[in-house]
C-alpha positions in Angstrom: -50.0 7.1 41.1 -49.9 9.3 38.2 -47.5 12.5 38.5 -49.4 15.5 39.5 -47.3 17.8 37.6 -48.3 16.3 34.2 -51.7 17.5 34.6 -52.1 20.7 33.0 -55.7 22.7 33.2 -59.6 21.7 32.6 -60.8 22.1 28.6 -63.9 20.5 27.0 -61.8 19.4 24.7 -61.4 18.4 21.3 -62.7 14.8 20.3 -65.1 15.3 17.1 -62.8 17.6 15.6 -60.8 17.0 12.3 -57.5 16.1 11.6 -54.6 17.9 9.6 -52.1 17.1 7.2 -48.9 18.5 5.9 -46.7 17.2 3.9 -42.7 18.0 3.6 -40.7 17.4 0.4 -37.3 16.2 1.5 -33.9 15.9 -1.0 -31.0 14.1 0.1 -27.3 13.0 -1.4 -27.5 9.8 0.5 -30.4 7.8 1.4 -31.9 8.6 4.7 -31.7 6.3 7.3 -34.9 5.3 9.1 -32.7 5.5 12.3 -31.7 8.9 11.4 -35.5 9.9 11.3 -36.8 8.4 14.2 -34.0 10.3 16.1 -34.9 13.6 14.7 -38.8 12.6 15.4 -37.7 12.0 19.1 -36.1 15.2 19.6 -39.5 16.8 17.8 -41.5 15.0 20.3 -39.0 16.3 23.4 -38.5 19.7 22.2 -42.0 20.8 21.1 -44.8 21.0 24.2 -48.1 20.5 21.8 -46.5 17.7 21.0 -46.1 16.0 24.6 -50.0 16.5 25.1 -53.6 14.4 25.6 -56.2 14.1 27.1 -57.2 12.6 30.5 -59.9 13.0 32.9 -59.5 14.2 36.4 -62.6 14.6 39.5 -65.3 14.3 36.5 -63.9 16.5 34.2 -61.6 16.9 31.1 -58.3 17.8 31.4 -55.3 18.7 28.8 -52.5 16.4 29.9 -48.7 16.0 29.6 -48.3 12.3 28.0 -47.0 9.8 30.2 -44.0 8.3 28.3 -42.6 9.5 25.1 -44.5 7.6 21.9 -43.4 8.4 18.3 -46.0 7.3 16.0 -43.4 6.9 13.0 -43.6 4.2 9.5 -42.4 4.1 6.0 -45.0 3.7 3.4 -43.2 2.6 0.3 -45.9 1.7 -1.5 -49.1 4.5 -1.5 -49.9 7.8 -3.1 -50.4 11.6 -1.9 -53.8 11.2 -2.0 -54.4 8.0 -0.1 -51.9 9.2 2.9 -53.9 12.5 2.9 -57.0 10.7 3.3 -56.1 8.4 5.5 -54.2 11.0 8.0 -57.5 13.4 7.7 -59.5 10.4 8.9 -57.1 8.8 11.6 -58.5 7.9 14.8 -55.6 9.1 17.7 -55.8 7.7 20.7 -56.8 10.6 22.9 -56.4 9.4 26.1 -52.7 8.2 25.6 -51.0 9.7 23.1 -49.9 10.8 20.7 -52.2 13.2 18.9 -49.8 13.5 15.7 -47.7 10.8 13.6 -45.4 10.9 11.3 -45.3 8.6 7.8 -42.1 8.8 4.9 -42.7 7.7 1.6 -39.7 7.3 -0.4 -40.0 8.5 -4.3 -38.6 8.0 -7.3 -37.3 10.6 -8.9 -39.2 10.5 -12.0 -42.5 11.2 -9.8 -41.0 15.0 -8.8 -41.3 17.6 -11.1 -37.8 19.0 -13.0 -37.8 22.3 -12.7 -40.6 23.8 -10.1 -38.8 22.6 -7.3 -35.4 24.0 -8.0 -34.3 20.6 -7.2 -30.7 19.2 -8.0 -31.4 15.9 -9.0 -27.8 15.3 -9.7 -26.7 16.4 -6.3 -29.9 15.4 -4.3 -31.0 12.4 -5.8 -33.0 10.6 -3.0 -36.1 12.2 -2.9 -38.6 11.5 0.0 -42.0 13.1 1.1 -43.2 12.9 4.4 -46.6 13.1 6.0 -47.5 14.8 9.3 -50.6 14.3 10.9 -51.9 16.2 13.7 -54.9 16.2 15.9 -56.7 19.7 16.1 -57.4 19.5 19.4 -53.6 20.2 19.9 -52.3 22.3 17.3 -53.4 24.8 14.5 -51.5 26.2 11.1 -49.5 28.4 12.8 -48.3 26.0 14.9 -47.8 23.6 12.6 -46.2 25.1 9.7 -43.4 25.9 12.9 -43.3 22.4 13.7 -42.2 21.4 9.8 -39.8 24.0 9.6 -38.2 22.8 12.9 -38.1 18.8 12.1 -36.2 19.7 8.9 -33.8 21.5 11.4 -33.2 19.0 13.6 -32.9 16.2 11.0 -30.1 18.3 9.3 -28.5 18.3 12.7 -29.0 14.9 13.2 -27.4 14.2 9.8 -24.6 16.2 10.5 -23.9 14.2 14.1 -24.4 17.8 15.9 -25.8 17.6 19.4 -29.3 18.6 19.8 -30.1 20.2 23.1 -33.9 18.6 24.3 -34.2 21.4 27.0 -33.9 24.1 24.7 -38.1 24.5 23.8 -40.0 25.3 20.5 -42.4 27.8 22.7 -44.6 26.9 25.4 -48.1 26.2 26.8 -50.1 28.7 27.7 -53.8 27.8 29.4 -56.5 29.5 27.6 -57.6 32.0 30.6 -56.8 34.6 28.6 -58.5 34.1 25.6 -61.7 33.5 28.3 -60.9 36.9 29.4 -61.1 38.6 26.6 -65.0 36.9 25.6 -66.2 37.8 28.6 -65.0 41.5 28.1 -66.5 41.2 24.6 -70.0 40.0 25.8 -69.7 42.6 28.7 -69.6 45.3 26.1 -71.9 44.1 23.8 -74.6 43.6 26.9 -74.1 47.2 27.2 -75.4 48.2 24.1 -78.6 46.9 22.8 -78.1 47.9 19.7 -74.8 46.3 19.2 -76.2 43.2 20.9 -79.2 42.8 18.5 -76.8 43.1 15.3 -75.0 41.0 16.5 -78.1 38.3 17.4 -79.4 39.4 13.9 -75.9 38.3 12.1 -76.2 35.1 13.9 -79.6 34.2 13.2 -79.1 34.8 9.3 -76.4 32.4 8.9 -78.4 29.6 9.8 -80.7 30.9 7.1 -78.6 30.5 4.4 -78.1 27.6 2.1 -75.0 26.0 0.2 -74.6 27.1 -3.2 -72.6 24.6 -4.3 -75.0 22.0 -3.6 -78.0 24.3 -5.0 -75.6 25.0 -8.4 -74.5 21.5 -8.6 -77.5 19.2 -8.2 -77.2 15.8 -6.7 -73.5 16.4 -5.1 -75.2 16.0 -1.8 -76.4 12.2 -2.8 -72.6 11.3 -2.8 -70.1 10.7 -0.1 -68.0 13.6 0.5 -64.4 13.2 0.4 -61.7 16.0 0.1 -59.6 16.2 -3.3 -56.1 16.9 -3.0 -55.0 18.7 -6.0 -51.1 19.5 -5.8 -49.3 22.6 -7.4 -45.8 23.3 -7.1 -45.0 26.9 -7.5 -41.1 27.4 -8.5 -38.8 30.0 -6.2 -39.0 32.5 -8.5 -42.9 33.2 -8.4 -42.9 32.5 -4.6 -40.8 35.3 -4.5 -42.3 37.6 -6.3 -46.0 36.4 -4.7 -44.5 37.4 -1.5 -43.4 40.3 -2.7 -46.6 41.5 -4.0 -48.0 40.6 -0.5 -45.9 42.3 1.2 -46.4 45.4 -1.0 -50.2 45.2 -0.3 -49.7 44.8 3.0 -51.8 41.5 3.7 -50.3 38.3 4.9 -49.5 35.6 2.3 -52.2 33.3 4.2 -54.3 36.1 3.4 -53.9 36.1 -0.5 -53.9 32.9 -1.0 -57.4 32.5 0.7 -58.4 35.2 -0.9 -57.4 33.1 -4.1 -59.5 30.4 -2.9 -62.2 32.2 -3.0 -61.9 33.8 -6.0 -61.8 30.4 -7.8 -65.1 29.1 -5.6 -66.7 32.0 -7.4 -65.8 31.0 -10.7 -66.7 27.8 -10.1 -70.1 28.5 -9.4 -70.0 30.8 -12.4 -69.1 27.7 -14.4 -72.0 25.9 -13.1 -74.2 28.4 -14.3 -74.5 30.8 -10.9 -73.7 34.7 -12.2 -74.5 37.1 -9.7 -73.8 40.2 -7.9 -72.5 39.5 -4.6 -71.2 35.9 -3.1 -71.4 35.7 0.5 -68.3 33.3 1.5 -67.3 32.7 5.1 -63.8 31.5 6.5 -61.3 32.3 8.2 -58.0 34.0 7.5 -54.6 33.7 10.0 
């Protein structure tokens, strides 16, 4: 019989949404161990709640679920490309009612394939040079999250490098149901029932985004006959305009996320421009953190 306490509350889950994937540059003096990895990986896994979850179902309905055993979904990849490990992370199938919802995959790189100077990197002194790949499941984690996961795995492999002990109890945040997110919709629909003119804007708001139409596929004719796939197209940015990008942030008050979205943007305008669409106003939806 399966422990009641790993059960944790009722969600409709997550099972048709995509996948993420982030991807850490890592610089050593000696060659990293795949032991060494797999250790650090295991801690990750014990230390980091999001990471312990899946799905399971429970008197007819879906539950969020502590994993049964610890499972680190973790290979090398010597032979593949940024691209390719992208694409096939994006597309992976997890196994939702089991576990894990994330994996991990290091490619080892020559040094030739890293860029001198962006990086700030020491080849002399750091001359093993490895990236690796993180691949999440949606249904369990967001950017926020996992931007604090990456930062944390380097963490614990430095420690595990370094043959310090690394305490499992000691937890990278915790799980928090969603009642409270429920509770604030339900005020939210309360007070929009209240006003009927507030409640038809917001009907009216609704009801024209379903009326509108992709641009790019209007300015660029025939892109729709063609299988989508995403393009990674990868920029390294050296310490010295990071700073001062963040600075600039900072000093207009907006979070970096924030800028560079609003970048994103900016350049999805110009490329319509480029295709021949000039006008006025662009209406772009997305969402900012």
């Amino acid at each position: 019989m399966e422990d009641e306490a790993k059960w944790l509350w009722k969600t409709k889950g997550f099972f048709d949404c995509f996948n993420l994937c982030y991807q850490l540059t890592l610089a050593a003096r000696e060659p990293l161990a795949e032991e060494c990895v797999t250790r650090a990986l295991s801690h990750l896994f014990r230390k980091v709640p999001p990471l312990r979850t899946c799905y399971g179902r429970r008197d007819g309905d879906t539950w969020l679920r502590e994993m049964a055993k610890e499972i680190v979904d973790f290979e090398i990849v010597p032979d593949t490309t940024m691209r390719d490990m992208h694409d096939k992370l994006q597309h992976r199938q997890y196994n939702t009612w089991t576990g894990p919802l994330w994996c991990a995959r290091l490619w080892p790189r020559p040094l030739s394939s890293l860029p001198d100077d962006e990086l700030g990197l020491d080849k002399s002194r750091f001359p093993h040079a490895y990236t690796l790949f993180f691949g999440f499941h949606h249904g369990i984690s967001d950017g926020n999250t996992n931007m604090r996961i990456c930062g944390f795995f380097v963490q614990l492999l430095n420690d595990v490098l370094a043959g310090k002990a690394v305490k499992d109890e000691e937890q990278l945040g915790i799980l928090v149901s969603d009642e409270r997110t429920k509770r604030l919709l339900e005020e939210r629909i309360a007070k929009m029932e209240a006003d009927p003119q507030v409640k038809q804007g917001a009907l009216d708001d609704y009801n024209a985004r379903h009326e509108t139409h992709s641009l790019i596929g209007s300015t660029f004719q025939g892109v729709g006959d063609k299988a989508g796939r995403s393009l990674l197209l990868a920029r390294d940015v050296d310490v010295a305009t990071t700073a001062q990008f963040v600075k600039r942030c900072r000093a207009e008050k907006v979070s970096v996320n924030s800028a560079f979205t609003a970048l994103a943007n900016v350049a999805l305008v110009d490329l319509l421009v480029e295709g021949g669409l000039e006008q006025d106003t662009y209406s772009i939806r997305g969402t900012t953190s």
